[in-house]
C-alpha positions as CSV (number, residue, x, y, z in Angstrom):
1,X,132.8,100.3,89.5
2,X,129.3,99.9,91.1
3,X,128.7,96.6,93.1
4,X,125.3,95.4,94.0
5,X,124.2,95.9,98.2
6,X,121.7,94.0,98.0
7,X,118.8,92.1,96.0
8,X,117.6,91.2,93.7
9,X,114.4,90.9,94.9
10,X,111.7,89.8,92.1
11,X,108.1,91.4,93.2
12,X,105.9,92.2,91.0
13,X,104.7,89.8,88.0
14,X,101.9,90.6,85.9
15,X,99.1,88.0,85.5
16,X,97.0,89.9,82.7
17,X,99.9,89.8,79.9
18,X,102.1,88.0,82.0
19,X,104.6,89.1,79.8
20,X,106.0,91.9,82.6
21,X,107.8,92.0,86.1
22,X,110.4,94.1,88.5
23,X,113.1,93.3,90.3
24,X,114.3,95.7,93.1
25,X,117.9,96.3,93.8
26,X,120.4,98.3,95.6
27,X,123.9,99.1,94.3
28,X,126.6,101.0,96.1
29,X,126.3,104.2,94.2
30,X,124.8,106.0,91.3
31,X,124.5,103.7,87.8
32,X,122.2,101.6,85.4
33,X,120.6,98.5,87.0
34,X,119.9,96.2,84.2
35,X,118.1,92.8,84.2
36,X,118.8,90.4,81.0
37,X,116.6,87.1,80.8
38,X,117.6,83.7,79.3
39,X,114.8,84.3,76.5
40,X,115.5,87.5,75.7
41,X,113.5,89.4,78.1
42,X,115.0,93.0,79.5
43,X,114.9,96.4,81.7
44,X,116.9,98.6,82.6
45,X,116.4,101.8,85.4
46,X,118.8,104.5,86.3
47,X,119.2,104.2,90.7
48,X,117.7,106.5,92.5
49,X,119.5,107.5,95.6
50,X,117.7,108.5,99.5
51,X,120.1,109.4,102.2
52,X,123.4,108.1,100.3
53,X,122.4,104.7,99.5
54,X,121.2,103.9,95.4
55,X,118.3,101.8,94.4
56,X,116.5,100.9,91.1
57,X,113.2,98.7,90.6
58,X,113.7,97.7,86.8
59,X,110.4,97.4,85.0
60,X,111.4,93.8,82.8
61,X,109.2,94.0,79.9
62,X,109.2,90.8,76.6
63,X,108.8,87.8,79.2
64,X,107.3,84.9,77.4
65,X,103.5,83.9,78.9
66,X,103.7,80.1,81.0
67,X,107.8,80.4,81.2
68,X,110.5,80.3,83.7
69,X,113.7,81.9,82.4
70,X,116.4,82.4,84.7
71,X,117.9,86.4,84.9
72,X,120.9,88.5,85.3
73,X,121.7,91.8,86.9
74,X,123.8,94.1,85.5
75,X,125.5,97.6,87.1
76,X,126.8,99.6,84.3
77,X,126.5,96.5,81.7
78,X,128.8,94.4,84.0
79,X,127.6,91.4,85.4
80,X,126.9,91.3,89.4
81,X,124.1,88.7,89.6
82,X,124.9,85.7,90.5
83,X,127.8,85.8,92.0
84,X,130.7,83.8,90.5
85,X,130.4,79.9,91.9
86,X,127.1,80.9,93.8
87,X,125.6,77.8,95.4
88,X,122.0,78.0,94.5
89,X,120.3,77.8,91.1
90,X,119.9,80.5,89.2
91,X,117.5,83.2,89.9
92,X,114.4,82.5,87.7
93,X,111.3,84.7,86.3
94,X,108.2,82.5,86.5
95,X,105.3,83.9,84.4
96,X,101.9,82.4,84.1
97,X,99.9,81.1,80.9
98,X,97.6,83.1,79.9
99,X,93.9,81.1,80.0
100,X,92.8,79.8,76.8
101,X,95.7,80.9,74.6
102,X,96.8,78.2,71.4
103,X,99.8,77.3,72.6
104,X,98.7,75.4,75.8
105,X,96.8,78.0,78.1
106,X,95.0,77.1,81.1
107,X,90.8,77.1,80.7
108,X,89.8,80.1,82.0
109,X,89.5,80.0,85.8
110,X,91.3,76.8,85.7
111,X,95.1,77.8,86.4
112,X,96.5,77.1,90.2
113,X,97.5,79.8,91.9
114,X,100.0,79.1,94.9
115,X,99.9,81.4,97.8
116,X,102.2,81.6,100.8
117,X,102.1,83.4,103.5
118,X,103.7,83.9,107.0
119,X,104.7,87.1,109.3
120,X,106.7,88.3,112.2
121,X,110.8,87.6,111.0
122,X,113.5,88.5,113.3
123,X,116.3,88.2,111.0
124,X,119.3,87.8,113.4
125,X,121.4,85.3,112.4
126,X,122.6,82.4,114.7
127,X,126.5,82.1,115.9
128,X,128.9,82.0,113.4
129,X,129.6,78.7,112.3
130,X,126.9,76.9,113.0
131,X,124.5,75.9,110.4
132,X,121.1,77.3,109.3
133,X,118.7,76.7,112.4
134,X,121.3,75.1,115.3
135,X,121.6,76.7,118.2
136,X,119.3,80.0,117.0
137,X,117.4,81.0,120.5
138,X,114.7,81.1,118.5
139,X,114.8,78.1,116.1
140,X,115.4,77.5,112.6
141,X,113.9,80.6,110.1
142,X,110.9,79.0,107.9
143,X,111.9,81.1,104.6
144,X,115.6,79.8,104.8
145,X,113.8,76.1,105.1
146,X,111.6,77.2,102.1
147,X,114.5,78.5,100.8
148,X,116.9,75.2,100.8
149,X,113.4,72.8,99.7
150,X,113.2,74.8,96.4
151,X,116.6,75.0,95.8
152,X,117.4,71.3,96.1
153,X,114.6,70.4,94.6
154,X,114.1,71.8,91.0
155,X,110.5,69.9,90.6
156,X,109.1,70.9,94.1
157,X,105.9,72.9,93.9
158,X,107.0,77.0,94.0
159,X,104.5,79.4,95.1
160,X,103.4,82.0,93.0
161,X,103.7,84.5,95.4
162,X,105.0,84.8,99.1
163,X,103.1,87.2,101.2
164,X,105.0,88.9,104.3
165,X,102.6,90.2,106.4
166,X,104.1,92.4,108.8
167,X,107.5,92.4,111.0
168,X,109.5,92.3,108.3
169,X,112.2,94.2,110.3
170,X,112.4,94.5,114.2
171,X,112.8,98.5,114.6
172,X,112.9,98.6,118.8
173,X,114.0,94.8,118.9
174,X,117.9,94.9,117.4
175,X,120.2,91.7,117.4
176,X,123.7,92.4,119.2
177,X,125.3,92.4,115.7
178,X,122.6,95.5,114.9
179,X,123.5,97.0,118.6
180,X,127.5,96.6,117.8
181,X,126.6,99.1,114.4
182,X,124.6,101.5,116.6
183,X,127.2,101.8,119.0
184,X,129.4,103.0,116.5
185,X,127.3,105.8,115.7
186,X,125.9,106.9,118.6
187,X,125.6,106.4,122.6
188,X,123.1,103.7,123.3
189,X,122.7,105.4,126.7
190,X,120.6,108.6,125.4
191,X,116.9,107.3,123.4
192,X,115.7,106.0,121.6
193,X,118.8,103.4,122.5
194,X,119.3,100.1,120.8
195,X,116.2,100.6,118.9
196,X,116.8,102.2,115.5
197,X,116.8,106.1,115.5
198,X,116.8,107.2,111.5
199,X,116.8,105.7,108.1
200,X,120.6,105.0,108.1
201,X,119.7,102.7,111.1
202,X,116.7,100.9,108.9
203,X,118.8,100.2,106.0
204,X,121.3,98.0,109.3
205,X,117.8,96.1,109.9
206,X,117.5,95.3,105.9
207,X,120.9,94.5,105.3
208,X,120.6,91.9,108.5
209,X,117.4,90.5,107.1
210,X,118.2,90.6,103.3
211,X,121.4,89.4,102.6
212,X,120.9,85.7,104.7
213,X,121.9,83.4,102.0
214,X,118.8,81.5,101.8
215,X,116.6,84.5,102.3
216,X,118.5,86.6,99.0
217,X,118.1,83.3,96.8
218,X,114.3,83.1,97.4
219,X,113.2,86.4,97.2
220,X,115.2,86.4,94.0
221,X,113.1,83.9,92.7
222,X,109.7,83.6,94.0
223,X,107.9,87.1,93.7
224,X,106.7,88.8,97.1
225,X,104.2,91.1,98.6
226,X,104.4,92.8,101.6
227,X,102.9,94.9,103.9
228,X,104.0,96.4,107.5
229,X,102.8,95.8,110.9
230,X,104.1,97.3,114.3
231,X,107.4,96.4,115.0
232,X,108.2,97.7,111.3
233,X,107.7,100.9,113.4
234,X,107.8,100.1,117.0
235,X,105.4,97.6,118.9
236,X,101.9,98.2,119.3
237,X,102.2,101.6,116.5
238,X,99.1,103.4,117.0
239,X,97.7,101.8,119.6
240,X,95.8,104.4,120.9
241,X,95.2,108.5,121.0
242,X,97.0,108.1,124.6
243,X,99.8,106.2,123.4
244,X,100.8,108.2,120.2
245,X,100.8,111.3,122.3
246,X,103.1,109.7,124.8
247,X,105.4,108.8,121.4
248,X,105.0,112.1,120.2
249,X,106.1,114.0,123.6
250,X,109.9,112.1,123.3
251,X,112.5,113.8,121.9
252,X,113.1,111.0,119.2
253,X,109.8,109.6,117.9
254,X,109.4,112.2,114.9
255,X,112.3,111.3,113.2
256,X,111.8,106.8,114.2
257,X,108.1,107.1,112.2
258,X,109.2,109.4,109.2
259,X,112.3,106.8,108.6
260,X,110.3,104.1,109.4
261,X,107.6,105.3,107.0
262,X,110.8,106.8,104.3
263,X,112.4,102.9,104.1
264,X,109.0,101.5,104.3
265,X,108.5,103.2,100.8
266,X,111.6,102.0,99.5
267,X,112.2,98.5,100.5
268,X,108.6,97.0,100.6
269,X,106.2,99.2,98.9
270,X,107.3,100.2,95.9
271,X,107.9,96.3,94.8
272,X,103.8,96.1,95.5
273,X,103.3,98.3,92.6
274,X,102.7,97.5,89.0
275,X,104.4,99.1,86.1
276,X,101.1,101.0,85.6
277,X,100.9,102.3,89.3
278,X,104.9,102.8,89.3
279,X,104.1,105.0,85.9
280,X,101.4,107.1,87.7
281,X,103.3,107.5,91.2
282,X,103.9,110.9,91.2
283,X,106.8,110.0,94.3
284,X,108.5,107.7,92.0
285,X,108.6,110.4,89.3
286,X,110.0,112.6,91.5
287,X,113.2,110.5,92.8
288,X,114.1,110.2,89.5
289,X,113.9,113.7,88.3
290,X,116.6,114.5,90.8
291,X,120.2,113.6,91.9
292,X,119.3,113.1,95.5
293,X,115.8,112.0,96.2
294,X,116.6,112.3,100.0
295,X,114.4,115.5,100.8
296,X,111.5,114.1,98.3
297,X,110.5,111.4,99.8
298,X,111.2,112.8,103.8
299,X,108.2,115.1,102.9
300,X,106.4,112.6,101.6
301,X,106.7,110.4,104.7
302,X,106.5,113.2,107.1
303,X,103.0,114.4,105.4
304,X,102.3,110.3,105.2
305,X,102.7,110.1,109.5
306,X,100.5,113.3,109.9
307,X,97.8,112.7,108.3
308,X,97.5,109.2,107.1
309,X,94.6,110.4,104.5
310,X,97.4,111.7,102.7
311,X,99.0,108.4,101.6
312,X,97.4,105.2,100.7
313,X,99.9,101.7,101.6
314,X,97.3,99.3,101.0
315,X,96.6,97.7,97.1
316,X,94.8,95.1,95.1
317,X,96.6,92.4,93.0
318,X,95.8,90.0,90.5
319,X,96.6,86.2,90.0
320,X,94.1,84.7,87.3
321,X,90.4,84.5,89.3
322,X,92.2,85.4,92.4
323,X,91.9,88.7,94.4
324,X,94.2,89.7,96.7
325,X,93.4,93.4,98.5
326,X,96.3,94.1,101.4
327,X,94.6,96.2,103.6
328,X,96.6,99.1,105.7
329,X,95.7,98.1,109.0
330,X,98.3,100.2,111.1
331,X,99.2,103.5,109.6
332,X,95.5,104.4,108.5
333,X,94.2,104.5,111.6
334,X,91.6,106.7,113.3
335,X,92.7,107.1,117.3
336,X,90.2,109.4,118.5
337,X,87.7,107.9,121.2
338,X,84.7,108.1,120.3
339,X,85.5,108.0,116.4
340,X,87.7,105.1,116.8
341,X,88.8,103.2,113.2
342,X,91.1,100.7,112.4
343,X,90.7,102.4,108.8
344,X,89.7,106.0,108.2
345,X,86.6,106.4,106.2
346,X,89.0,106.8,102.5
347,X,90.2,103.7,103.2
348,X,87.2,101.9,104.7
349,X,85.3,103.0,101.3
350,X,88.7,101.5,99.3
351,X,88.3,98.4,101.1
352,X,84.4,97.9,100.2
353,X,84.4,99.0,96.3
354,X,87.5,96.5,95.8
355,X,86.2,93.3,97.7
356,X,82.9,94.1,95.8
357,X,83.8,95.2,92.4
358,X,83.7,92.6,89.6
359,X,82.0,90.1,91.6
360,X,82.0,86.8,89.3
361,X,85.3,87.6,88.0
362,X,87.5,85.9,90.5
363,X,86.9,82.6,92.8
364,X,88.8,83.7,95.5
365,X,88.8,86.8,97.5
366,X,92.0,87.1,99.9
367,X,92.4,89.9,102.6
368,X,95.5,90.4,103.7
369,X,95.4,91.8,107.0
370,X,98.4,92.0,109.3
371,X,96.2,91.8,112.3
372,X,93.7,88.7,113.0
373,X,89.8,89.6,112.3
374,X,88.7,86.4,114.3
375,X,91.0,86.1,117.5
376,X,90.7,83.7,119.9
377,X,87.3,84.3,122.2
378,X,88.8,85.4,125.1
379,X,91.3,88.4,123.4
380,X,88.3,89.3,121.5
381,X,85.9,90.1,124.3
382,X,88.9,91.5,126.1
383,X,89.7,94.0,123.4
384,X,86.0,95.0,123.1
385,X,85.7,95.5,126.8
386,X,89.0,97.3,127.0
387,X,87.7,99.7,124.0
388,X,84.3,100.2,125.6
389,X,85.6,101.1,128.8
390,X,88.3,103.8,127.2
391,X,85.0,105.4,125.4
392,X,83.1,105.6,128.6
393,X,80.9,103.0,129.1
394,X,81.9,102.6,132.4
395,X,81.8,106.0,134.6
396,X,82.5,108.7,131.5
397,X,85.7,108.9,129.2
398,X,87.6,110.8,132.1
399,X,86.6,108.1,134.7
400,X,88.6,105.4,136.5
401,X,87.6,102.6,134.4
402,X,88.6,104.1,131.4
403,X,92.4,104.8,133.1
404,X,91.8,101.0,133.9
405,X,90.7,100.3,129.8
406,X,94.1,102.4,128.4
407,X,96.3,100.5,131.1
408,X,95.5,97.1,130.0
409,X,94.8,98.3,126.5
410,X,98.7,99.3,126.3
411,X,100.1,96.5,128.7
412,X,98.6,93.8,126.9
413,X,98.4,94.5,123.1
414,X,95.0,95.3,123.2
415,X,94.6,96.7,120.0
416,X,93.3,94.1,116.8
417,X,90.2,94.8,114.6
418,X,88.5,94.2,118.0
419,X,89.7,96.8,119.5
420,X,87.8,99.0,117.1
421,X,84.6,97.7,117.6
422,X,82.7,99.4,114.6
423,X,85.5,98.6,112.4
424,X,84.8,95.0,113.3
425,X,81.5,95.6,112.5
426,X,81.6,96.9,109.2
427,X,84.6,94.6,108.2
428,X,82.1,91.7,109.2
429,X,79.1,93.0,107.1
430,X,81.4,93.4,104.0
431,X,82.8,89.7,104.1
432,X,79.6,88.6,104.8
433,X,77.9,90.9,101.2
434,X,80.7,89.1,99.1
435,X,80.3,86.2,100.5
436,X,76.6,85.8,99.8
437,X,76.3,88.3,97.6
438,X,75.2,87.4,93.4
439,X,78.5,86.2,91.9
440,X,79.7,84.9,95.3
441,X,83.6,83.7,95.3
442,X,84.1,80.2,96.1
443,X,86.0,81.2,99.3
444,X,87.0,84.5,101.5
445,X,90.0,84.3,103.5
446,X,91.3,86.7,105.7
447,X,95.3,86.3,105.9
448,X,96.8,87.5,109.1
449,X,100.3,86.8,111.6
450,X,101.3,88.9,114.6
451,X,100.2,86.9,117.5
452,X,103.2,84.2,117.0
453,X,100.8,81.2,116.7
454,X,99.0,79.8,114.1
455,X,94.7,78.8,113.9
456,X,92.3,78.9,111.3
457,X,88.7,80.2,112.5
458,X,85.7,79.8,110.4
459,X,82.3,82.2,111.2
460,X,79.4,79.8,112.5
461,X,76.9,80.1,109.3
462,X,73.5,80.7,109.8
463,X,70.8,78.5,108.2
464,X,70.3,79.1,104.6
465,X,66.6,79.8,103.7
466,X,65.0,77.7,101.0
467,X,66.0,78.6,97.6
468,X,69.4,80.9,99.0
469,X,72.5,80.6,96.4
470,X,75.2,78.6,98.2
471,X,77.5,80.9,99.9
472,X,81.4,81.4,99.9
473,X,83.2,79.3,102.7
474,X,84.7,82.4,104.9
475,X,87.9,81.7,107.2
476,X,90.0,83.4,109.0
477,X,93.7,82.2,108.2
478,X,96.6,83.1,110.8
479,X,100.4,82.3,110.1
480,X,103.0,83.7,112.1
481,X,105.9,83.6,113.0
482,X,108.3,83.0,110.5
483,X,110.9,83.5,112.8
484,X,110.5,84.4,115.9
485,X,109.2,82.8,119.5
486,X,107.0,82.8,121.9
487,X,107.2,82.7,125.7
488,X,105.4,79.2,127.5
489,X,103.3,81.6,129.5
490,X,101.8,83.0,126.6
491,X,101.2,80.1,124.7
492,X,99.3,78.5,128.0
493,X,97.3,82.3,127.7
494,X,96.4,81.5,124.0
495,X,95.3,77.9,124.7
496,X,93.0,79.5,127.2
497,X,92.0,82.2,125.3
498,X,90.3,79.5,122.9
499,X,88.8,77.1,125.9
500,X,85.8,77.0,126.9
501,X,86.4,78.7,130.3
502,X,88.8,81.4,128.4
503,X,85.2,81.7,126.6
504,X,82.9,82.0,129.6
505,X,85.5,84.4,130.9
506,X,85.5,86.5,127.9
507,X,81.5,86.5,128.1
508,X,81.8,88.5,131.2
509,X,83.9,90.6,130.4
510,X,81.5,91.7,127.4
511,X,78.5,91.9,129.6
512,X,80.6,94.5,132.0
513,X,81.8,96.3,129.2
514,X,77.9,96.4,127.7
515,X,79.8,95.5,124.5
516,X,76.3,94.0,122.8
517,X,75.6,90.8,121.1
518,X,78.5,90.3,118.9
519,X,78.0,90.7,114.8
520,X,79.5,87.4,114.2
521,X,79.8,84.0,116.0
522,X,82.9,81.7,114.6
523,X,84.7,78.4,116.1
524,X,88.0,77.0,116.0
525,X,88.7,74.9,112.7
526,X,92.1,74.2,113.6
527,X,95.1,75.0,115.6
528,X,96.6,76.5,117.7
529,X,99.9,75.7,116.5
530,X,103.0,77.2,117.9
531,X,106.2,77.1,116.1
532,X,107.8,78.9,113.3
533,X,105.6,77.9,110.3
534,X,104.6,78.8,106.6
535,X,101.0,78.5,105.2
536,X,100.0,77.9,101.4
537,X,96.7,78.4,99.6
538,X,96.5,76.5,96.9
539,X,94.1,77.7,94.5
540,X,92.6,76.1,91.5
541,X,89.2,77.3,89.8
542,X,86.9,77.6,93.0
543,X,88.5,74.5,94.3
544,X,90.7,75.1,97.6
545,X,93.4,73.8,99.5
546,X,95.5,75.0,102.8
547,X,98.6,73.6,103.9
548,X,101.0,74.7,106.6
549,X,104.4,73.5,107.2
550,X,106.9,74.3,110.6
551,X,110.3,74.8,110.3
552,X,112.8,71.7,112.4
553,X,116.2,71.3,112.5
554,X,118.0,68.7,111.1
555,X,121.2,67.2,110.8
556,X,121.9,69.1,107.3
557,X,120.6,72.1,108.3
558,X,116.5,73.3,108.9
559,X,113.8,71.2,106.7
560,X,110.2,72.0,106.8
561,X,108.0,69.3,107.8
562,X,104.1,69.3,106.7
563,X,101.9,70.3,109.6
564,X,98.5,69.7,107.6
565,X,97.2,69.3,104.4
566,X,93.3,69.8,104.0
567,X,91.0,70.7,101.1
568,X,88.6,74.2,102.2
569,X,86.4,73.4,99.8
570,X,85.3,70.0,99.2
571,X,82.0,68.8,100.4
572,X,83.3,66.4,102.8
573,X,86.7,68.8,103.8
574,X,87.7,67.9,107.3
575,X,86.6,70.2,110.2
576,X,89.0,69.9,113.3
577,X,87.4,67.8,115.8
578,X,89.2,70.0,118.6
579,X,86.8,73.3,117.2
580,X,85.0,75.4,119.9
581,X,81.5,77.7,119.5
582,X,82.2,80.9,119.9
């Protein structure tokens, strides 16, 4: 009798019928997933299985447009999901109206679209019988706050979508439970160690992360997009030309980054695509043409880590007038020196036709980007300098200060869209085309994490000419963590790093580096905030709003308490008094 692993997880619902979504589950061996809505609404998928375990995504077709229904899941028609006397609501489908329709649709452009995002979750639970958030060395988890707000609260505002930006799982940074389960297997004296060595190991990190109570009930219910970063892999992946061949000399790294890049696939990417894309995937054709997928998608992720041209991870979504594109901005890499790209020119060309197709068909154009295109001043002009220096600027590409660049390049996570200086460049021209472009959105934001603190940065505008077309408000947006820390020193580093002094510093650092006049000049609009924290765009015609909320603990467990609460977009919208010029 099959029993479900883990899941549901709802990921994908469609906003152009809205009558369409999938739910991702494991079960514990071969048989029909099946989901059954209150209104009638069903799917059904025969697993898959990779490397022993079984997995479905069921395609959930009939949903009724500007409806929640609640859903079950059934292995082999009987009933897994929810568990008998489960403690949370029930697991819901939310779909949206569809604008203008006769039975109560939005005006076009008019529906709000809720957006939440946050990155960087180490999912290790605290002790064993304490609650939710006590005593966790790293305090309480934002998504199990989120988590217990919507679920006491049936009227609180949900968001449409949660987007996980990176770190979903800790590959090289394993809690002791993790450790205890590697032991078992193997001897944590010989590498890689207590990081993760193969996809048996990733599916530990998934179950630790996926099954928290909390964490299971919301991803069930509020629909998720996600996209890797580093420690997915290992920390700092693809740093460098230097630093992959240092990886790719151990005796273990071949088989962490085709696992890595194999449960990648299965976890988180496949729940990005839509029916249409899942239809056309000629991977997720194959693992279901065959009894054991296993060897299927190994090649696949063995070509994918390669030649990353071979493979694309990032993809464009759809919520009413807003455009979300979640850009690659690890795996597609271009390492070599003097070509150096955080995206390689297939991607790079992706990137520009879908921020700047069907401009003045959406209000809102959102980049998710795991890495920060506006860092603080100082970082920036460090990683330029760093970059410049490993391409020769200073005494050749063989010289001393280029051994000096890769040192501090490696030592001190020197590698954001900074780092690769033309990329900068050109991801700074495009932003700036849509965002003044004919058809302009209302707003571009750039969603990012990975540097545990939160900020929002806004590009200094340059005076309008008589006559221009008002321009899009463009803002870099940066959540993270979710739920992690980060050290005091490094927090007195960041605070620097937006000063005035970090600033003058940085200056010099450019002028060494003869890094040029820089393409864009931005302040700080807000933050730094440190903390483990949640933001939400609220969205609503070209109207705008960003809220962020930390995660405290309380007597009954962790609560989320509201940070800030601003409007991007009125006239009059508050700018932080504590911004700095760049």
């Amino acid at each position: 009798m099959a029993g479900l692993r883990l899941g549901p997880l709802l990921r994908y619902v469609d906003w152009e019928t809205a009558s369409t979504a999938t739910v991702w589950v494991e079960a514990d061996r071969p048989c029909t997933a099946e989901v059954r809505c209150a209104d009638g609404a069903s799917g059904s998928s025969r697993t898959f299985a990779v490397a022993g375990h079984h997995y479905a995504l069921v395609v959930v077709t009939g949903l009724t447009p500007g409806s929640t229904t609640a859903y079950e899941v059934l292995l082999d028609d009987r009933p897994v999901w929810p568990p008998e006397q489960y403690p949370f609501p029930p697991s819901t489908i939310t779909t949206p109206p569809i604008p203008g329709a006769a039975d109560g649709g939005t005006e076009a452009g008019q529906g709000t679209v809720r957006v939440a995002f946050g990155s960087c979750r180490w999912a290790a639970p605290p002790a064993a019988g304490h609650l939710p958030g006590r005593n966790d060395p790293v305090g309480p988890d934002a998504l199990d706050a989120l988590a217990a707000r919507l679920a006491a609260d049936p009227g609180a505002a949900r968001p449409d979508v949660l987007l996980l930006l990176g770190d979903q799982v800790y590959a090289d940074e394993t809690s002791e439970a993790i450790r205890r389960r590697l032991a078992a297997r193997r001897d944590l004296d010989e590498p890689p160690g207590a990081e993760v060595a193969d996809y048996d190991e990733y599916t530990f990190l998934y179950d630790e992360s996926w099954r928290d109570p909390e964490v299971r009930w919301l991803l069930s219910t509020v629909p998720s997009c996600m996209i890797f970063d580093d420690h997915d892999v290992i920390d700092d992946w693809n740093t460098s030309a230097a630093w992959l061949a240092g990886m790719r000399a151990t005796s273990w790294w071949n088989e962490r980054i085709v696992s890595g890049l194999m449960s990648y696939w299965v976890y988180q990417h496949l729940g990005n695509l839509s029916p249409a894309e899942l239809a056309a995937d000629p991977l997720h054709t194959a693992v279901h043409a065959t009894p054991d997928a296993t060897d299927a998608v190994r090649r696949f992720a063995a070509a994918a880590a390669a030649d990353p041209t071979r493979t694309r991870w990032s993809y464009r979504r759809i919520f009413g007038r807003v455009r979300l594109l979640m850009v690659d901005s690890r795996a597609a890499r271009v390492l070599d020196e003097q070509q150096r790209a955080m995206l390689h020119p297939q991607e790079a060309q992706w990137l520009r036709e879908e921020a700047l197709a069907a401009l003045g068909s959406f209000d809102h154009l959102l980049i998710g980007t795991s890495l920060p295109w506006l860092l603080p001043p100082l970082v920036h002009d460090a990683e330029q300098w760093s970059a410049a220096l490993c391409r020769g600027e200073r005494g050749g590409p063989d010289g001393r200060w280029a051994r000096v660049g890769e040192f501090l390049r490696q030592r001190s996570d020197l590698e954001h869209w900074a780092a690769f200086p033309e990329s900068f460049r050109q991801l700074t021209e495009l932003i700036r085309e849509v965002a003044a472009g004919p058809g302009a959105p209302a707003t571009v934001c750039v969603l990012s994490g990975d540097v545990h603190h939160a900020y929002i940065a806004e590009p200094v505008p340059s005076a309008p000419a008589p006559g221009d077309a008002p321009t899009a408000r463009v803002l870099q947006l940066t959540c993270s963590p979710v739920h992690n820390s980060i050290p005091a020193p490094l927090r007195g580093g960041f605070r620097f790093a937006w000063s005035r002094a970090g600033r003058l510093l940085g200056r010099l650092l450019a002028r060494h580096g003869r890094t040029g006049t820089p393409s864009v000049r931005w302040h700080r609009a807000g933050g730094p905030w440190f903390g483990n924290q949640l933001m939400t765009l609220t969205l609503r015609g070209r109207k705008a709003a960003l809220s962020m909320v930390q995660a405290k603990s309380g007597k009954k467990g962790t609560v989320l308490e509201l940070a800030f609460d601003r409007s991007l977009t009125d006239d009059n919208a508050s700018r932080s008094s504590q911004s700095t010029k760049r």
